[in-house]
ZADRENVO-542470 format. One line per 3 residues: number of its first residue (from 1); for each residue x, y, z of N, C-alpha, C. Coordinates in pm, whole numbers, plus 50000, padded with zeros to 5 digits. Layout:
residues N
NUM) X:Y:Z:X:Y:Z:X:Y:Z; ...
//
This chain:
residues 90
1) 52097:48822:47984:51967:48825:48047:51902:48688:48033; 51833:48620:48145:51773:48521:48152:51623:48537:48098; 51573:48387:48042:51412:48439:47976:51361:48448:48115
4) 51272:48503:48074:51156:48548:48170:51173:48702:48240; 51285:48718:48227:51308:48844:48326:51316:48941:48222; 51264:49039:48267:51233:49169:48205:51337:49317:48206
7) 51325:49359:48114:51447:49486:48125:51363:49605:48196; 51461:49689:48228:51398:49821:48263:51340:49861:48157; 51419:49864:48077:51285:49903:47921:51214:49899:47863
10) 51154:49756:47886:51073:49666:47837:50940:49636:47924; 50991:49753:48066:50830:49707:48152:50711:49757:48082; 50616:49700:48065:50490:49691:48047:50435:49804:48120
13) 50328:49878:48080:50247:49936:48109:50074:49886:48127; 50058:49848:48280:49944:49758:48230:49806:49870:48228; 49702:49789:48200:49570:49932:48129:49496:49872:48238
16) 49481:49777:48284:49395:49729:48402:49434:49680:48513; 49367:49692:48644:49384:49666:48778:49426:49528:48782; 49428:49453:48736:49424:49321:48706:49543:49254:48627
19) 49552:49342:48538:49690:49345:48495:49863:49391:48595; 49796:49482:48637:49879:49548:48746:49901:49458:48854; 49828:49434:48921:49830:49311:49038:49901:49198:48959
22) 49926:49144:48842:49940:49000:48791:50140:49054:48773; 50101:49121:48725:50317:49165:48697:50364:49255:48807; 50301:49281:48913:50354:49270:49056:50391:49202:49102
25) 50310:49080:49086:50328:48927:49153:50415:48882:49117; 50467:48893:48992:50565:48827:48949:50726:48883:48893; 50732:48962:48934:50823:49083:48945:50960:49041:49013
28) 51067:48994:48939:51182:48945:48962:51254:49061:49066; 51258:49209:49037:51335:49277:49140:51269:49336:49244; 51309:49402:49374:51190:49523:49438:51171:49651:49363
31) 51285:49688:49297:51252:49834:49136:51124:49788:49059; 51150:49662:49032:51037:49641:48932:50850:49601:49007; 50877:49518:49141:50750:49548:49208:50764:49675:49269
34) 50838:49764:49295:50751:49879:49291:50680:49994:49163; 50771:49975:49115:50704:50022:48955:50554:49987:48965; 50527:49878:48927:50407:49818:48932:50290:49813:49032
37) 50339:49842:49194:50279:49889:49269:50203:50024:49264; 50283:50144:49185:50258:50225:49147:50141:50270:49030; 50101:50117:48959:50052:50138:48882:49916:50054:48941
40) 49966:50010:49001:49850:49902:49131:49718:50097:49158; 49841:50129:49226:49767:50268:49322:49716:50361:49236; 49775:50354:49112:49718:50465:49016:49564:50407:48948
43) 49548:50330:48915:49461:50263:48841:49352:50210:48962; 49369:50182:49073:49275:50177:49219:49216:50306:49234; 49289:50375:49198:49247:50567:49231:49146:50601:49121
46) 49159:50567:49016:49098:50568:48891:48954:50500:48923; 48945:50367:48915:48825:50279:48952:48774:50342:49077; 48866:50383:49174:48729:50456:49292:48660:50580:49242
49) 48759:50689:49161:48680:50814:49112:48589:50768:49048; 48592:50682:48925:48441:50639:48840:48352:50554:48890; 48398:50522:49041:48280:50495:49112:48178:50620:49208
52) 48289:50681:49205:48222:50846:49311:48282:50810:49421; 48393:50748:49489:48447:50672:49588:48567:50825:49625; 48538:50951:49711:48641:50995:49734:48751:50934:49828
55) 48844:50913:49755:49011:50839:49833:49041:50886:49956; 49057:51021:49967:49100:51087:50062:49014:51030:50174; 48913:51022:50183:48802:51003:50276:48826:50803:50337
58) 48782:50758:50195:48850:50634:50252:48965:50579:50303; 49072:50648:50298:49253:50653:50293:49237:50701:50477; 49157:50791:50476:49127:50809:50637:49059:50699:50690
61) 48976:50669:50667:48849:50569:50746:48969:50441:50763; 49027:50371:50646:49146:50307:50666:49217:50282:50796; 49253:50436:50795:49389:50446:50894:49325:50463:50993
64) 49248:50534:51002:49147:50497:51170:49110:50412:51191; 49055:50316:51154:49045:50177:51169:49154:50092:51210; 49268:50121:51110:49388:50027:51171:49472:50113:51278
67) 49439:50222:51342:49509:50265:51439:49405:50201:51540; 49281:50230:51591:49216:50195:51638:49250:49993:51689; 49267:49932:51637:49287:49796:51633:49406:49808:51721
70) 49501:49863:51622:49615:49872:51731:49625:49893:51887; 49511:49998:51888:49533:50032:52068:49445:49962:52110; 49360:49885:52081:49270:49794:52138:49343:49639:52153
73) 49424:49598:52022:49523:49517:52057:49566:49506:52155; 49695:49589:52169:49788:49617:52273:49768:49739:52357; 49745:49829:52402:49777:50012:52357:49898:50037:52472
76) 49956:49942:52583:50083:49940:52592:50212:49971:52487; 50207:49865:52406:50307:49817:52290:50242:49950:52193; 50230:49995:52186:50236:50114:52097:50276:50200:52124
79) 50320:50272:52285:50318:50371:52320:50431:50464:52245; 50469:50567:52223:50578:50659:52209:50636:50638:52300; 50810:50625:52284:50908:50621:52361:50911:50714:52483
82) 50876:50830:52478:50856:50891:52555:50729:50875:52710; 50647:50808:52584:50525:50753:52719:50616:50633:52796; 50637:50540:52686:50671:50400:52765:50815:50503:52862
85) 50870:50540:52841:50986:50635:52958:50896:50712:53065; 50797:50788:53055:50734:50865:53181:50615:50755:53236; 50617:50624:53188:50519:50580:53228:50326:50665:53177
88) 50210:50571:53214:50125:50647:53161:50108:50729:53261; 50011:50842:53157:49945:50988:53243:49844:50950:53326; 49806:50985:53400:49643:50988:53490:49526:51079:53419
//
């Protein structure tokens, strides 16, 4: 094993958002940034509940937003295969 690189055994458990984001970043395999991603999302979930921030609610507003962009972007280039094949509806 080379220094710097970390074992599966040896990953860290980080206690803060901050911590989490910092050994993501630097995360020699994709096993090991996702590990840490995981701990990214767990600890984000945490800081929104002790803010009163329900997830679910924002996790929507999110995705409506970035769907929205999308069809305003393009809304050709998005279509389902099936649209771009029958052409659009009237």
């Amino acid at each position: 094993m080379e220094s710097g690189e970390i074992e599966t055994n040896e990953r860290r458990v980080p206690e803060t958002l901050e911590d989490a984001y910092e050994l993501r970043d630097v995360s020699a395999t994709p096993e090991e940034w996702n590990y840490y991603q995981e701990h990214v999302y767990r600890l984000r979930g945490k800081e929104y509940r002790s803010r009163g921030i329900r997830t679910d609610l924002s996790v929507g507003r999110r995705e409506w937003r970035r769907a929205s962009a999308l069809r305003a972007e393009d809304a050709g280039a998005h279509r389902t295969w099936w649209g771009r094949l029958l052409g659009r509806r009237k």
